[in-house]
N, C-alpha and C positions, 0 to 999 in steps of 0.2 A: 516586156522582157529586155533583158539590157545585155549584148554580145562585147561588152568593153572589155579588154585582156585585162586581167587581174594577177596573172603573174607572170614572171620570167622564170626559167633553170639555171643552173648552175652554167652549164653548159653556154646556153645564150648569153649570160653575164660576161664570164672570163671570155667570149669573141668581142662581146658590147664593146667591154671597156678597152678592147686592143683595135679599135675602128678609130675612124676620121673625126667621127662624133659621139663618144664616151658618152654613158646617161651618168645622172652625179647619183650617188650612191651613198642616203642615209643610214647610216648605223644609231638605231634607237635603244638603246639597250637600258631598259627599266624593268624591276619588279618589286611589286609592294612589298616592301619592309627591308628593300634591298638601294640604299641610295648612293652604289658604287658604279654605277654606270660608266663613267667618265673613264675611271681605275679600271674597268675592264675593257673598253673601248684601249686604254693606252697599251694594255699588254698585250693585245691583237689583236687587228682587226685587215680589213682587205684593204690591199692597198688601193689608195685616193678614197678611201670612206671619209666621211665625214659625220662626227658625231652629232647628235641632235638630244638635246637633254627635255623630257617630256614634259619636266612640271614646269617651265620658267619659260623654255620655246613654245611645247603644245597644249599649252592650258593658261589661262591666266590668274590670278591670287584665286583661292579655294575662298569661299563665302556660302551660307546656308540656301541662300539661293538658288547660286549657279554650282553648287555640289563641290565635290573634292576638285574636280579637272573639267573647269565651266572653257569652254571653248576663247581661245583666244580672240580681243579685237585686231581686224583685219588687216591693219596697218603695222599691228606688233608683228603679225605671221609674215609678211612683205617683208618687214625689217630681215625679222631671222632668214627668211628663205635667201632674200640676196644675199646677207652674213655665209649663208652656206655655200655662194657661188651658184647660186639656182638662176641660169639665162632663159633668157622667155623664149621655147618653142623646147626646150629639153627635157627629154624624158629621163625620168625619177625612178631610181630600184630603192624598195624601203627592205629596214631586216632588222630581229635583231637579236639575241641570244633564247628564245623562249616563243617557240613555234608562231612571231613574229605578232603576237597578239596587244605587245605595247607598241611596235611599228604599222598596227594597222590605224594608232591614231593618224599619225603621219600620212598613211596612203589614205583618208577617208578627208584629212583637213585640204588637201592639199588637191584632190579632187573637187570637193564645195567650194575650194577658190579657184579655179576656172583651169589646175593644170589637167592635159588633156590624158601624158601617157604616166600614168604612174602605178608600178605594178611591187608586189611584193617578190622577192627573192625567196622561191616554192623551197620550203625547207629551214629556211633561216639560215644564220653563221655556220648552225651544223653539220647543211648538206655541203657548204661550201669545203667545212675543213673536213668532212668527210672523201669531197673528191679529191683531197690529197694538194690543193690548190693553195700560193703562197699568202701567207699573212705576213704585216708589217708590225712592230711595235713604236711606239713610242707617242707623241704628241706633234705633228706637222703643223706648219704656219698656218695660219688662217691662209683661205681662199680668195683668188682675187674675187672683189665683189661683183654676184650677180644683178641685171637687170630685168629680174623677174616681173610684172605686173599683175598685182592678185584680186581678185573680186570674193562676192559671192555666191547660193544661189545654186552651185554646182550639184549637189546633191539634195534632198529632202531632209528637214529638219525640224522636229517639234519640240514644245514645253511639254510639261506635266498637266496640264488640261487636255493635249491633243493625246498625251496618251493615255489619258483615263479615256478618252472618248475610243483610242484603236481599241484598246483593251474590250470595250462595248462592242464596239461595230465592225472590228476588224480581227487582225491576229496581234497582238502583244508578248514578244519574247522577249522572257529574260536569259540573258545570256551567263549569269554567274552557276557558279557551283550549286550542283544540288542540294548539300545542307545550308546554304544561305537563303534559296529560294523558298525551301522550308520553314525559315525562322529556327532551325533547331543551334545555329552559332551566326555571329554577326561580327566579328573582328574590327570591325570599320567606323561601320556607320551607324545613326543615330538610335534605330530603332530596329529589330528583327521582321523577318516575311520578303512578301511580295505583292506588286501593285494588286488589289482584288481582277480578276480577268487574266491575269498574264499568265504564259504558258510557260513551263520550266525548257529552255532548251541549251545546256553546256556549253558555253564557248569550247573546251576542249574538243569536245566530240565534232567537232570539223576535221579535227588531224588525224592523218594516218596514222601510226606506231613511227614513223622514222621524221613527224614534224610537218609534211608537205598537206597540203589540203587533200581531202580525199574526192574523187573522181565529184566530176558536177552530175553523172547519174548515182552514185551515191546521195550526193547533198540533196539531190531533188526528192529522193524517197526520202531522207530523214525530213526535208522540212514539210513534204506531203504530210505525213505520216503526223503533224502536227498542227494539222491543220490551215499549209500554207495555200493549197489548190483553192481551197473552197473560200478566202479570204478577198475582200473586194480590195483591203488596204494591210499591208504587215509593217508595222511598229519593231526597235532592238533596243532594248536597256542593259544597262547589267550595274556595278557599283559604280564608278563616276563618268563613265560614257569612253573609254577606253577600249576593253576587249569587246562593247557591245560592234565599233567599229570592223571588228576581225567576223564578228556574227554577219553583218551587210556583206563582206569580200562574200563570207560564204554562201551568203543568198543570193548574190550578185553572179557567182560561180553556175551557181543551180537554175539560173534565169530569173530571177524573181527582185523586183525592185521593193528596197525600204528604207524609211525614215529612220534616223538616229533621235532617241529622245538622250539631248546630249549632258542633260543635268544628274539622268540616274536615279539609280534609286537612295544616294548621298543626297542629291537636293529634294526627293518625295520624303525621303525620312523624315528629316529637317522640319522641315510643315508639318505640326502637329494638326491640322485638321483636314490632313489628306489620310485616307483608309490603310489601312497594312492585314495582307490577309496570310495566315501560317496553314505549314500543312502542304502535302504533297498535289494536290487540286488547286485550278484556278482562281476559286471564287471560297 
């Protein structure tokens, strides 16, 4: 079980950022079919954020392979991290407009590369603007350049072999919506269903009603309740390895360590002679 801080408040932020040593604070602000990120980032955001664009910084070209959002090479993410001003030994607050499930690529890439404290902001933009707290508009200079140093390694990571094999011998959650996992609509990707074996489990259903993760004895009954106790290995997928990220914060929350299969169900599609099972059961 892993006792790593996985978020900050509101509260602790607005002190963070008025201390001797500010954490730098990415604003990720993505959602599928929504490629204005940048346009809302300019029209507010906390001041000294810094935007971080997911598909160009935290994924590298989409291919049938490596899925819609195949994980960036290691030296490109170094790149962008010093681009953000990211100094090596600083802690990292990610967020970003959407109960922080496109920021949790960020907080899960950036943990696999060796950073130590990197936590999401419990709530996103919204708990922020809901404490009444100041935002800035506009586009700031770039950041003096960070000297980050990134590796990898940091976290657990499998293909599409390893997770047909968790699916067998382990726990395999999908973390998308429940009529995708169904096969009943497919918006995306190649093919409808779910990997044979994997457990329907919502990325949504981590959040409270007001955005923030719901209590880690919460998370621990939902993901019991799915058969996470009795699991020797737990496996998270969902469509391109994005909000599956935000499903680990929340088993990570719950105590429970697990693997990112980070190609998705966008690269198992892809492969026609990999299985697709429909229907609200595993198998």
């Amino acid at each position: 079980m892993s006792n790593t801080r996985v978020t900050t408040t509101v509260p602790e932020l607005r002190d963070a950022l008025a201390s001797e040593q500010p954490p730098l604070v990415l604003d990720v602000r993505w959602a599928l079919g929504d490629p204005y990120g940048r346009d809302h980032y300019a029209d507010a955001h906390i001041p000294g954020a810094v935007y971080v664009d997911l598909d160009t910084e935290l994924a590298a070209p989409p291919s049938p392979e490596g899925g819609r959002h195949p994980l960036p090479e290691i030296g490109a993410l170094q790149s962008a991290a010093r681009g953000w001003g990211l100094r090596q030994g600083q802690a990292v607050v990610v967020h970003d407009d959407l109960g922080n499930t496109a920021a949790a690529r960020a907080w899960w890439l950036l943990r696999y590369a060796g950073v130590a404290d990197v936590t999401f902001l419990d709530g996103a933009l919204g708990a922020w603007r809901a404490a009444g707290l100041p935002l800035e508009s506009g586009v700031p200079a770039d950041p003096e350049p960070g000297d980050v140093v990134l590796g990898t390694g940091g976290l657990p990571l499998t293909d599409a072999d390893g997770a047909a094999e968790l699916a067998r011998e382990g726990l395999l959650l999908d973390a998308r919506a429940g009529e995708r996992y169904r096969g009943e609509v497919e918006p995306v990707d190649p093919r409808a269903g779910h990997i044979p074996g994997a457990v329907s489990a919502p990325t949504g259903e981590n959040l409270a009603a007001d955005g923030t993760f719901l209590s880690p004895e919460l998370l621990r009954k939902r993901f019991a309740d799915r058969g996470a106790d009795d699991a020797s290995r737990i496996g998270v997928y969902c469509g391109s390895g994005v909000t599956a990220a935000h499903q680990i914060a929340a088993l990570t929350l719950a105590g429970y360590e697990a693997t990112l299969f980070a190609g998705s169900w966008s690269a198992w599609s892809a492969d026609p002679t990999r299985p697709a099972a429909t229907g609200p059961h595993p198998s």
